[in-house]
C-alpha angles and dihedrals in degrees: 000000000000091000088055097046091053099031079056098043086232091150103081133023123249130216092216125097087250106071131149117218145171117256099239089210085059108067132176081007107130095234126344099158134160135235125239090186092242120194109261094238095042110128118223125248124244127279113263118221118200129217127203096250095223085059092044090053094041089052091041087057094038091065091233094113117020117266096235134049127009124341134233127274121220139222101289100034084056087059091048096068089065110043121106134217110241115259127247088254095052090065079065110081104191111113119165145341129263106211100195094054102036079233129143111229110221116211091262086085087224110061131058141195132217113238115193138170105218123219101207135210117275095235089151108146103348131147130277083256095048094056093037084064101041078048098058093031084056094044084056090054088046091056093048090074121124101266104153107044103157102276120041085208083071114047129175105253115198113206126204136189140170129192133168098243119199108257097232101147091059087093093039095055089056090055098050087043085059098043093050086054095051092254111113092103089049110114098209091045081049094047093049097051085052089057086047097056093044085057112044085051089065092048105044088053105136085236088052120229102273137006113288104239084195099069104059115193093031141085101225122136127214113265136174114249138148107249091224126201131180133198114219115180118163139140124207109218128166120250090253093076090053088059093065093050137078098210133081123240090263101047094052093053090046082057094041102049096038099095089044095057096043082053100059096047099057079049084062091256119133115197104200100194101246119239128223096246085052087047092055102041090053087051113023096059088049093054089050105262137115127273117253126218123237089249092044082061102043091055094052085048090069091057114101092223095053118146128178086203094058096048084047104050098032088153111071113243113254121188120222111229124205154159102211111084102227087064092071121133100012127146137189118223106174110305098345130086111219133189136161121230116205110224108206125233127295108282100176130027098266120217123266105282101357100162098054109021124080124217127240117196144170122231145154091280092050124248124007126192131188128196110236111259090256090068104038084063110101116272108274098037116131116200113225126190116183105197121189111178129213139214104234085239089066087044096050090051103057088041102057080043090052089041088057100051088049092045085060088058137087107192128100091248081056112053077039091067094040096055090041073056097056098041092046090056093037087056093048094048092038096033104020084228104168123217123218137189109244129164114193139190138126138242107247105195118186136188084233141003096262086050089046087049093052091042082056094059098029079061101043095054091045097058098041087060080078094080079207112070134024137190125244112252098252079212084071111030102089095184091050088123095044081045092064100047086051098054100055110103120293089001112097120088123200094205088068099040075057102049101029119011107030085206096133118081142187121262138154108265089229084068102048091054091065090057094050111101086229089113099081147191102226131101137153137054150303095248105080119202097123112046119195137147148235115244077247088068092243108138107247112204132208139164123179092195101054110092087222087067102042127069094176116010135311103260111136143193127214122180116163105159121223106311106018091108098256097151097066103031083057095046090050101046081055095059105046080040098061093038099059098025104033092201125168096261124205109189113187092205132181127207099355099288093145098039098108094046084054089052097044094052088048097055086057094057109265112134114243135192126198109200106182127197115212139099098276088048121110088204113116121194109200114214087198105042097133101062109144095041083054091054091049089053089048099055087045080058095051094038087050083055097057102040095234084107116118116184117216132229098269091049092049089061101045121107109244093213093053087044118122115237105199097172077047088057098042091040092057087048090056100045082054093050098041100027121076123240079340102304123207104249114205113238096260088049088053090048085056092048105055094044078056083057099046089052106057089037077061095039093056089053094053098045083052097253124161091226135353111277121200087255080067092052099051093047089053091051086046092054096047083049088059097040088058102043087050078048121117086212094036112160100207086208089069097043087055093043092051090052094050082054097050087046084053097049085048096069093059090064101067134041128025094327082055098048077043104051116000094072122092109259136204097204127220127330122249081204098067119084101197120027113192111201103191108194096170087128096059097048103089135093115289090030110089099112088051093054089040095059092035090054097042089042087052094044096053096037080058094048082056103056088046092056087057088046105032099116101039088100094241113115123218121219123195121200116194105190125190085037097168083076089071106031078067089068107066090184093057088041088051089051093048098048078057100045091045101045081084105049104081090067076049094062078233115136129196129212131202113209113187151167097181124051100167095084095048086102125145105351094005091061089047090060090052099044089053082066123116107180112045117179111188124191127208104313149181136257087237089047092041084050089054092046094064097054079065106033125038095233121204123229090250099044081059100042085052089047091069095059110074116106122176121223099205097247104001109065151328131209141219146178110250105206114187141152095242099044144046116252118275147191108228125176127221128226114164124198116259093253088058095051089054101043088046096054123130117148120107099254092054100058094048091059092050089049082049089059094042099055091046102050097024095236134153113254096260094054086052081058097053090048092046081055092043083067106040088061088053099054083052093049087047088068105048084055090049099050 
């Protein structure tokens, strides 16, 4: 009350059409005042100071004042001219930073206050159980607050706040990721952070980028925003109690908060000090005024006159005067109209998380999902919790006091509060559930007084719909201006709310806990490539390649079935992949599904290479590339044999399990090419098999070749089938079974497996950045063999290539889509767990694209085990069932499985599993550019080969004018709402 009435200048009466005055039909009320609408640079009259007019005559005839004209004014009415009213920003006591301690220093000059930023616990879309245990992990943490500090007159008070923040460093983080990798130059890492601009332009739009299912009733789009909290905790003693301790302010804090802050992070909870350019730039931008830049901050620092206040509250506070009741309580700050709403105590137990987490539910009518209260408030609120705790003894005491009040009365209301008396004291001696003090609200900030009013209401009813809180009427909450200056950070005082507002109650602290907007939304890392979102709208980074987001290696798995939007989510993790990472990059594609993205790269300057397998393709694949490796293998073996064999240094050192087998490779290529459908060989057919092997690895040597060739092979078989019918000791069961060997290698030297794999080969090219391996041709059904030698030959032509180049720095990353095509040929699964064992020591990382994960059995499910990074799209119970016969799945990863849902053209989600972090639903929204690049359907196409025809273009640029819609249809709505 007494900051209002001198904030307001209520004290004294002015002469100036701007004054400010007590409504005289308002009394006791801290400030009900009324507008006369004054000019801004008016400048106020003089203060009028009235004489009894007996003693002004008396002095007149005295001759002690003249006895006409103005009197004079004495000593203290001189001073008076000149004193000031304090100014709105004078009311905020925070000054300046210390920098040692992490500590804010209050105008006092003596106390201080902690200022974090919190980085909540990601509890989006978990389980009852899960939240039950965040909640009393939290409540410990609650109970662990300072109560009993050394004088009661003097509590801790812990301060919290939450504000959608624009998301304006999303960009900005892209850009430092590319610059740390070399790539700034790069014109298709250029080209993408452009997109991404553009993009995240149209996202982070203030009336979002499409409607927001999730909010029913209202008209309120999807937008991208950092759900911001911050962490206030502060305690205001005289100096005098200072005088008794050894520590300083900001020691004793440090002891008193310890156990607090360990607390919450064993609850999951980080607390990052916030600095003051951090400060500013949370407060300063609500208030209507401009960011400020770490190094702004730090030079004003340096001014004697420097004032966290000032940089915070630039506009100067004008209070709205009215006469109409629900206008109660509203500032201007600039251009913005401001007010803060008191939200009552806490009348039900509320559900665990029940400002920030949203609710999922099955009913008749399917899924329904509802946006979190926090995000159903109109754009621009800020939740505020004021928490005082309490010793039990305080509490016990004012229970038994209030027992005892209650006890002397014979009404209903009476014998109510004594037996809420007896159960509260009954739970804190049964239970040891604490009560605390805690006063809540929120700021409401509009662009004009009719949108601050329906914010008003918008936010009053939101908040009712939580059967658990309520906010107080502003019609009749008569503080309601003294109550927003109060509830801005370090300012509030118990001792008045005791004495004056009666705004704090009593409450568990377990409930209290559920109301805290500690459960969050974020996940991911600090290393952006893909970028994807919480249904919240907060930007959720990860990047498989960066050391800080991996704990194993970077494989990854990625099954969407038909119509999860797969095309598109994997085009556009490509993309972002190879513009922040530049790998070498190896796609197994089918059907073109990834030829735009390879033209658009290459119109941005990557190098690309299309290698085509079919029988009019010049491409060759080589299934015994490495020859002379595999000799040298082969005389190890026999030297081993015959114990003449000594390992060097560098073999000594070498992990078995990471060592490359070439004979193993090729082996598991030749089974594929002599055996039927994958046939079991007995061990001494295998023997025969690989000394087959050996010898046209040799013979190819001897005839000059480059590499063995499977002409090499069969001569080799046809030579062992002679040698053992010439044979003493010949089987004729082995001769016949050499020369069915040599008559299958032989067709593999004719036709298309011949054109395919009987050719020499160079292999691939360091020099090409994307290599595009289209085995559309080998998808169908009957070749499987085909496919199965195509893919292993690839792959190890690949791991070559990563053993020359494994230490250039530059990682390569090989995506097999349509995996499941693979996962069906157990012979061609068995030969790639071999080839990729040792791929993690070659900074060469495999990924697994499907739409199928019911074939991955045996081998197929070990390459997918040795994956780090899953992203799942929307999925089945059946396909949720078979994926457990793969993956150990947590309770909670299937309880979030059951959560993704798809809008048709605004979003899909998916389930993001990784080492480092806890499983999350993210949602995709991929810039215009990626959806059209990633289209496949028929219709699709056809529109693309439309555009073509009518503006004679080439397919890509069919693409870019197809996103060039799409962003305009999103424009279209933001225009439109």
């Amino acid at each position: 009350m007494r900051i209002a009435d001198e904030l307001l200048g209520m004290l004294r009466r002015r002469k100036s059409e701007s004054v400010l005055s007590l409504d005289k039909g308002d009394k006791g009320a801290s400030a009900k005042v009324h507008r006369t609408a004054p000019h801004q640079d008016e400048e106020p009259g003089l203060t009028q100071f009235k004489v009894n007019p007996f003693v002004s005559a008396l002095l007149r005839l005295s001759g002690e004042w003249p006895l006409f004209g103005t009197p004079p004014l004495s000593q203290k009415q001189y001073r008076a001219l000149f004193s000031n009213a304090p100014s709105f920003c004078d009311y905020f006591p925070i000054y300046d930073y210390c920098d040692e301690d992490e500590t804010y220093l209050l105008n006092d000059g003596i106390n201080i206050a902690k200022i974090w930023r919190v980085n909540t616990r990601y509890m989006s879309a978990r389980s009852p159980e899960a939240l039950n245990q965040f909640n009393e992990a939290l409540t410990r943490a609650l109970d662990l607050l300072p109560a009993n500090n050394g004088d009661e007159d003097y509590p801790y008070i812990a301060q919290i706040f939450v504000r959608a923040l624009e998301a304006e460093n999303i960009a900005d983080d892209f850009e430092a990721a590319v610059a740390a990798n070399g790539l700034s130059d790069d014109p298709l890492s250029r080209h993408t952070l452009d997109i991404t601009r553009e993009h995240l332009n149209l996202l982070t739009h203030e009336k979002g980028v499409f409607p927001d299912s999730r909010i029913s009733g209202e008209h309120q789009g999807w937008r991208v925003a950092d759900q911001a909290v911050y962490l206030c905790i502060y305690s205001r003693r005289p100096e005098r109690f200072w005088k008794k301790h050894n520590r300083s302010p900001a020691e004793q804090a440090k002891h008193d908060l310890s156990a607090f802050v360990n607390a919450m992070s064993a609850a999951g909870i980080s607390l990052k000090p916030l600095l003051p350019h951090d400060l500013v730039n949370w407060l300063a931008p609500y208030f209507g005024h401009k960011r400020f830049t770490a190094a702004d901050i730090a030079s004003r620092r340096e001014t004697a006159a420097f004032d966290l206040g000032q940089l915070i509250f630039h506009h100067p506070a004008r209070y709205h005067r009215s006469e109409e009741a629900n206008e109660r309580g509203i500032w201007r700050f600039g251009d913005y109209w401001y007010r803060y709403l008191t939200i009552g105590g806490i009348d039900h137990p509320p559900r665990d998380g029940e400002i920030t987490i949203g609710v999922q539910e099955e009913d008749n009518d399917g899924t329904k999902i509802n946006a979190s209260l926090f995000e159903r408030l109109p754009q621009g609120a800020m939740m505020t919790w004021n928490i005082i705790p309490q010793t039990d003894h305080q509490m016990e005491m004012e229970i038994d006091l209030m027992r005892g009040m209650a006890k002397g009365g014979a009404s209903k209301r009476a014998k109510f509060a004594a037996e809420q008396a007896d159960e509260v004291q009954e739970e804190m001696m049964r239970y040891h559930h604490k009560v605390f003090y805690a006063q809540m609200g929120l700021f409401l900030r509009g662009t004009s007084l009719r949108d601050l009013l329906d914010a008003t209401e918008r936010a009053s009813a939101t908040i009712a719909t939580t059967n658990c809180i309520a906010v107080i009427d502003p019609r009749d909450d008569l503080i309601s201006q003294d109550s927003f200056v109060r509830a801005l950070p370090a300012v509030y005082d118990f001792n008045h709310d005791r004495n004056a507002a009666l705004r704090a109650r009593k409450c568990y602290t377990v409930h209290l806990a559920s109301l805290l907007p500690f459960y969050g939304n974020k996940s991911g890392s600090t290393h952006p490539c893909y970028l994807m979102f919480s249904r919240s709208g907060e930007p959720f980074y990860l990047n498989p390649f960066h050391p800080g987001d991996r704990s194993r290696v970077s494989h990854e798995v990625f099954f969407g079935p038909t119509g999860s939007g797969k095309s598109a989510t994997i085009v556009y993790m490509t993309l972002m992949s190879m513009a922040v990472n530049n790998p070498r990059m190896f796609i197994f594609d089918y059907g073109n599904s990834f030829g735009l993205l390879a033209d658009h790269m290459e119109r941005y300057g990557k190098r690309v290479r299309r290698f085509t397998l079919n029988a009019n393709s010049n491409d060759v694949l080589a299934p015994f590339f490495e020859t002379q490796k595999a000799l040298a293998e082969a005389e190890k073996a026999k030297a081993i044999s015959a114990g003449t064999w000594v390992p060097d240094a560098d073999e000594i050192k070498e992990n078995e399990d990471e060592k490359r087998s070439y004979l193993n490779e090729m082996e598991y290529i030749l089974r594929i090419m002599v055996s039927k459908d994958g046939q079991q060989l007995s061990p001494s057919e295998i023997s025969r098999l690989n000394k087959a092997l050996v010898r046209g690895l040799q013979i190819s040597v001897e005839r000059g070749e480059p590499h063995a060739r499977p002409v090499h092979i069969r001569d080799a078989f046809l030579e062992m089938s002679v040698e053992e019918a010439q044979s003493p000791n010949k089987v004729d069961d082995i001769v016949k079974e050499l020369r069915e060997r040599a008559d299958a290698m032989d067709g593999w030297t004719q036709g298309l497996r011949g054109t395919l794999f009987n050719r020499t080969a160079k292999g691939f090219d360091p020099d090409d950045d994307l290599t595009v391996i289209e085995l559309g041709a080998l998808g169908g059904l009957g070749n499987e063999s085909l496919l199965a030698v195509a893919g292993l030959s690839a792959i190890y032509t690949i791991t070559a290539m990563a053993e020359k180049l494994q230490n250039s720095g530059r990682a390569i990353e090989v995506k097999i889509d349509e995996a499941h095509l693979w996962a069906k040929i157990k012979l061609l699964m068995s030969g790639l767990v071999v080839g990729s064992k040792v791929f993690r020591k070659l900074n060469c990382w495999l990924n697994v694209i499907t739409q199928d994960i019911s074939d991955f059995t045996g081998d197929a499910a070990k390459i997918l085990s040795n994956a780090e990074f899953w992203w799942l799209m929307k999925m089945s119970r059946k396909e949720v069932n078979e994926l457990e016969t793969i993956r150990n799945l947590t309770p909670e990863e299937r309880h979030l499985l059951d959560f993704p849902r798809k809008e048709q053209q605004r979003f899909v989600e998916g389930v993001s599993f990784s080492g480092k972090f806890p499983a999350t639903l993210v949602r995709y929204i991929p810039p215009s550019l990626i959806l059209a690049l990633g289209q496949t359907d028929g219709n699709e196409k056809d529109a693309r080969n439309r555009l073509m025809k009518e503006h004679e273009i080439s397919e890509l640029e069919a693409a870019y004018m197809i996103a060039d819609q799409i962003t305009a249809a999103r424009r279209k709505y933001q225009e439109a709402a």
